[in-house]
N, C-alpha and C positions, 0 to 999 in steps of 0.2 A: 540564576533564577530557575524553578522549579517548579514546572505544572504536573497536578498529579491528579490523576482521572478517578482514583484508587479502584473499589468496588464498585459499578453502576448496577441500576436496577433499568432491562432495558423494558423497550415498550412493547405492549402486550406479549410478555414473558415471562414466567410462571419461576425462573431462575436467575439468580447474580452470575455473571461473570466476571472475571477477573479485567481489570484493563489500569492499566497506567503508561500514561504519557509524561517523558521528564525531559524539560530541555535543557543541556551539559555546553554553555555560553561559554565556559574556559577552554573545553575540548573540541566547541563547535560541531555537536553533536545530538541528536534527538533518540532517548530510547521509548519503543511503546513495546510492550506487552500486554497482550492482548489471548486471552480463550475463549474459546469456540466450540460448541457444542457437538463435537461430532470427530470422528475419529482420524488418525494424521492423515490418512489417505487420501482423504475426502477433501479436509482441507486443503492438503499441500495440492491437488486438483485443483483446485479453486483458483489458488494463487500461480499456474502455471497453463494454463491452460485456458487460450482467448477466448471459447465459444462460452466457457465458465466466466470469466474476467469482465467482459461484457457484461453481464446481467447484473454485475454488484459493483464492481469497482469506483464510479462516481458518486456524488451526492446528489438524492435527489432535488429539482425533475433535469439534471445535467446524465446524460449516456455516456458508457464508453461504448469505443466502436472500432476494432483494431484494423486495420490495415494489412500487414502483417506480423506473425509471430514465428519466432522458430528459437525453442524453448533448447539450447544446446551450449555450451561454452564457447564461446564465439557468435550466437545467431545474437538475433537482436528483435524484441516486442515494439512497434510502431504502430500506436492508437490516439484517437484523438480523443478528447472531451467536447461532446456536442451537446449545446446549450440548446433550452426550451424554442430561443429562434432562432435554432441551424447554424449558431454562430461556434466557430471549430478549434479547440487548440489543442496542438500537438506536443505529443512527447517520444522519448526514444530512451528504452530500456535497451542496454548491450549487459548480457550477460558473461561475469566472466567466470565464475566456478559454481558446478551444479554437483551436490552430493544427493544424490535421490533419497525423496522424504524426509529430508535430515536436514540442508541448508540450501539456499544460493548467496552467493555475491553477484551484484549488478549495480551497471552505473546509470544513474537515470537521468533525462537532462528533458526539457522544453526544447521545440524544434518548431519544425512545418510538414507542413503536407509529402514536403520531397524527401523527409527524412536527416535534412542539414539542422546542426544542434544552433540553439541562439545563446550566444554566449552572455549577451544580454541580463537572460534569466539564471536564476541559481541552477546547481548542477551537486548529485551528490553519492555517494555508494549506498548504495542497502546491503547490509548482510543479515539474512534473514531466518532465523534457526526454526525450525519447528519438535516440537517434543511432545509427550503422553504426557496428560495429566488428568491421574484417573481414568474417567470413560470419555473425556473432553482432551483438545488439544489446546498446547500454548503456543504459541507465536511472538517470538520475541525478535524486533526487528530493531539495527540499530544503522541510523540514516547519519553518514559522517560529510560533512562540508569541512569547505578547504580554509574556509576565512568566516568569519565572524559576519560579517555581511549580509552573506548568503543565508547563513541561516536564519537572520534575522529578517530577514527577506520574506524568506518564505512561510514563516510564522506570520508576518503580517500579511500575508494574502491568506490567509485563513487555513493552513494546511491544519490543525490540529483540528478545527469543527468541520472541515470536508471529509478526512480518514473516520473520524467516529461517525457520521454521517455512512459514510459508503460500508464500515463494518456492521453499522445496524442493519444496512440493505445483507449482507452476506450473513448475516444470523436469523431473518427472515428468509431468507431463501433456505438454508440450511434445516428451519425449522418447518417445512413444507414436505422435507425426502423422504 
């Protein structure tokens, strides 16, 4: 099966960007691509850095709000998702290879407050490339689960309208600098 975002036209935005979302149910795997109006730098900021991550990373009216980050091969990103009534869920980014500007790998998983993962919830690697295109950046992210399950899983808790959701918030933010 195969969802495909293709070109969107976002809201109040004078530009198309590129985005496609395709879910790979044989390989148990999710790719988006996704561009962003503004140059690697900025972006790959954005995606590395909490005090940035925070401002966009949710859908809204849901925050993120990290706990800690330490952006290193081996550190590990700890934020929660806090809902309109203070209601908190946690996740745990362990990063395990950082090429500056260029990629990471990281394993991302659902947890708590103390940072213990729930094995409960899906769990999955991001490898996350970033590249020039044109005067705009692509972001080509490919999210791999271990079983069919999980990815199906987390497709139905709504992961594909939460990430377009939280990248409209980071191309509104992006289009204020």
């Amino acid at each position: 099966m195969s969802l495909h975002g293709a070109e969107v036209k976002l809201k109040n935005m004078s530009m198309n960007l590129f985005f496609d979302f395709t879910v790979d149910k044989a390989n148990h795997n999710i790719h988006i691509k996704r561009e962003f109006a503004a140059d690697r730098s900025t972006v790959w900021d954005c995606y590395t850095k909490s005090e940035i991550l925070d401002q966009w990373w949710m859908p809204s009216p849901w925050k993120s709000r990290t706990k800690t980050m330490d952006f290193r091969e081996g550190g590990k990103w700890h934020y929660a998702a806090v809902g309109p009534n203070g209601e908190e869920h946690w996740s745990i980014t362990s990063y395990v290879k950082i090429e500056l500007q260029k990629m990471f790998v990281a394993n991302d998983a659902f947890g708590d407050a103390e940072g213990n993962i729930n094995p409960q919830l899906p769990q999955s690697q991001w490898t996350m490339n970033f590249s020039d295109m044109e005067n705009n950046t692509l972001v080509y992210g490919i999210m791999q689960f271990s079983d069919l399950a999980q990815l199906e899983q987390i497709i139905a808790m709504g992961f594909k309208e939460g990430l377009t959701m939280a990248m409209e918030n980071l191309d509104a933010m992006l289009a204020k600098k």
